[in-house]
Phi, psi and omega in degrees: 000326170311324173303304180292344185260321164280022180258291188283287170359276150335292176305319177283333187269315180286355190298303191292033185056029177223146173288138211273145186278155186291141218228122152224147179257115162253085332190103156334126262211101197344129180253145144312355166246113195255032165271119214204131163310154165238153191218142160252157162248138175268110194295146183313156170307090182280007179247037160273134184264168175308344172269352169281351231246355186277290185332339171254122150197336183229144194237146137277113192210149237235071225234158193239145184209115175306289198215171185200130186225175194251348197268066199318315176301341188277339187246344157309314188271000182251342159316322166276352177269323169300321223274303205262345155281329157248035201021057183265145186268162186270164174206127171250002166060042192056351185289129181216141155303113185240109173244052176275317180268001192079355172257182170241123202197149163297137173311140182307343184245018156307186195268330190264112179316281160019274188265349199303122183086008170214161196304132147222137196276167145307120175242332183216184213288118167184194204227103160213136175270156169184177196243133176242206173227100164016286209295333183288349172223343153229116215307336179276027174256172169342170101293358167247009177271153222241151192238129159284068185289135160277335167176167191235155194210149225255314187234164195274353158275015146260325186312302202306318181304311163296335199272301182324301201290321175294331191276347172290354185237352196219107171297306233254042154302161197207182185220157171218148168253151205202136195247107198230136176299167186200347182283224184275132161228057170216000000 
């Protein structure tokens, strides 16, 4: 499945002119509990025209957050522990804590100029952990506050569905409906 969200990925980032930031996945390690959230992805419109194209600029997607802390390292380690109790895969998008800057950021020498030394989020759908910033999908949160996302989903029943499943291991998980930019940001 990993292969197919960078696939539609990639199809999305060059249709808008940009290069896709570098991806790394890292792949869970057989968990003893084989319970595990499905995500379908749905490939984008291929009969859109430019003038339909301001209205696809925003998506409703569903995004599930285990927990949320001020505390990257605190939430780096229960990632890998969901990571290895539901083998849910990690996706760090090329993004590491960097903290001379304080951030969750692409290495200064990334391939995307653009963005290279600073946050660029998870924007579209999939089952992945990875670590964001709150505020980028609801808007009353920190700015430093930091989300342990399990995945972002297309409909509110598979969000619901994943949320059933995190919750056998993380009380304080949650769900958000999130009004997410999707367009080019570049």
């Amino acid at each position: 499945m990993n292969s197919r969200i960078l696939t539609i990925l990639t199809f999305i980032l060059t249709a808008c002119g940009a290069t896709p930031i570098g991806s790394s996945a890292i792949e869970a390690p057989p968990a003893k509990n084989n319970t595990t959230a499905i995500v379908q992805i749905q490939s984008p419109d291929d009969h859109s025209s430019p003038s339909d194209s301001a209205g696809q600029d925003m998506a409703t997607y569903y995004v599930v957050v285990a927990d949320t802390s001020l505390d990257y390292n605190f939430l780096h380690k229960k990632m890998f522990k969901l990571n290895r109790q539901f083998r849910i895969p990690i996706d760090t998008m090329g993004r590491f804590y960097n903290k001379a800057k304080n951030l969750i950021a692409l290495p200064d020498n990334d391939d995307d100029e653009i963005y290279a030394g600073d946050y660029y989020p998870r924007r579209y759908p999939a089952e992945n952990l990875s670590l964001e910033y709150l505020d980028f999908y609801q808007g009353r949160a920190g700015k430093k506050t930091i989300a342990l996302v399990t995945g972002i989903y297309e409909t509110e029943t598979g969000a619901d569905s994943a949320l059933r499943v995190i919750q056998q291991a993380e009380r304080k998980v949650f769900k958000i409906k999130s009004e997410i930019y999707i367009g080019c940001m570049h």
